[in-house]
Residue, then its C-alpha position, 0 to 999 in steps of 0.5 A: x266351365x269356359x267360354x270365349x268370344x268367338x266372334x273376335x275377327x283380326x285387325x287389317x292395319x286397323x291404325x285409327x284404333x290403335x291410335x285411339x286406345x282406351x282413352x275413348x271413352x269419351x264417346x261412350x255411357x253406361x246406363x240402364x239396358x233393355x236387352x240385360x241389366x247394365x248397357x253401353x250406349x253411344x253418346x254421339x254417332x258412328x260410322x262402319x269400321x269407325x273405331x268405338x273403344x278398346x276392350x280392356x283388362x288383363x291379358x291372363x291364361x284361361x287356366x287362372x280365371x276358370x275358378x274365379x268365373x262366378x260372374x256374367x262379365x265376359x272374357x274375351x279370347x284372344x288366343x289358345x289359352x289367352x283371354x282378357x279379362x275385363x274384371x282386373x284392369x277393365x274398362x267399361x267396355x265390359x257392359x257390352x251386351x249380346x246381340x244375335x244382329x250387333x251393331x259392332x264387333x270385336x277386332x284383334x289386333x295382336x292381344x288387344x281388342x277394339x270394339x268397332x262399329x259394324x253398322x250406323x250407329x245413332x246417338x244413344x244407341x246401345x252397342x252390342x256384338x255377338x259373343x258367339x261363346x264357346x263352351x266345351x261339350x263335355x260341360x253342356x247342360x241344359x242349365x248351362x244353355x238356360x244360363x247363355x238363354x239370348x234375350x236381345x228381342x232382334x227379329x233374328x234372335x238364335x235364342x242363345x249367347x253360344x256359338x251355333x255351327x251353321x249346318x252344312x249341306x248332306x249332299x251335293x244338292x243346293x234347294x230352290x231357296x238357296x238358289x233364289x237366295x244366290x242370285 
């Protein structure tokens, strides 16, 4: 089975993560979550688009982890057929958990990833993104949607890690609430 992050937008010149790489970690611990088992949490404030850490590990074919995938860590599409795979070479960023209203969010930037800050974040805040992952439907069952269940407790909780496709409208005709909603 496979499953990506699906919510990985591209760097616009994003220098300041560049420049502050994966030694970061400085701003960042690891400790007991709420949402899932082990979390990483800020140990100092952070602004929006302020970078936090890079996601790091190796950058392998989703090919060659297909088998070895026994475990919840997250691997991160970058491209196609390439992911980073936290397991070998990683960092802590890997506890990240789910959120369906996250406080960071993935940004690529060539086949590295940066964890950003999407909102203020506050000293001890547990960091979370949206994995919005991707299964192929040909390996969607109910165990599988049982195993990807979303325990985050936000009020918009999806109750799902999978990515959910908006629907689109089936005519042309825009509801009273859509309208109210566009004001």
């Amino acid at each position: 089975m496979r499953s990506k992050s699906a919510n990985v937008r591209n760097a616009n010149d994003n220098e300041a993560c560049r420049k502050k790489g994966s030694e970061s970690e400085k701003g960042v611990r690891i400790k007991q979550s709420t949402i899932h088992g082990t979390g990483l949490f800020s140990t100092k404030k952070y602004l929006p688009g302020e970078c936090i850490i890079e996601y790091a590990g190796k950058v392998r074919r989703w090919s060659d982890c297909e088998d070895e995938r026994t475990s919840y860590t997250c691997l991160m599409g970058i491209e196609r057929n390439l992911v980073i795979d936290p397991r070998i070479q990683g960092n802590i960023a890997r506890f990240i958990n789910h959120c369906c209203s996250p406080n960071c969010e993935a940004v690529l930037d060539g086949k590295k990833v940066f964890i950003q800050a999407a909102k203020r974040i506050h000293k001890d805040d547990e960091l979370t993104i949206d994995y919005s992952l991707i299964i192929p439907l040909s390996d969607q069952t109910l165990a599988t949607h049982y195993k990807y269940t979303c325990r985050c407790g936000s009020p918009k909780c999806r109750s799902t890690m999978l990515q959910v496709k908006k629907k689109k409208p089936t005519s042309g005709c825009i509801s009273k609430a859509q309208k109210a909603r566009q004001k």
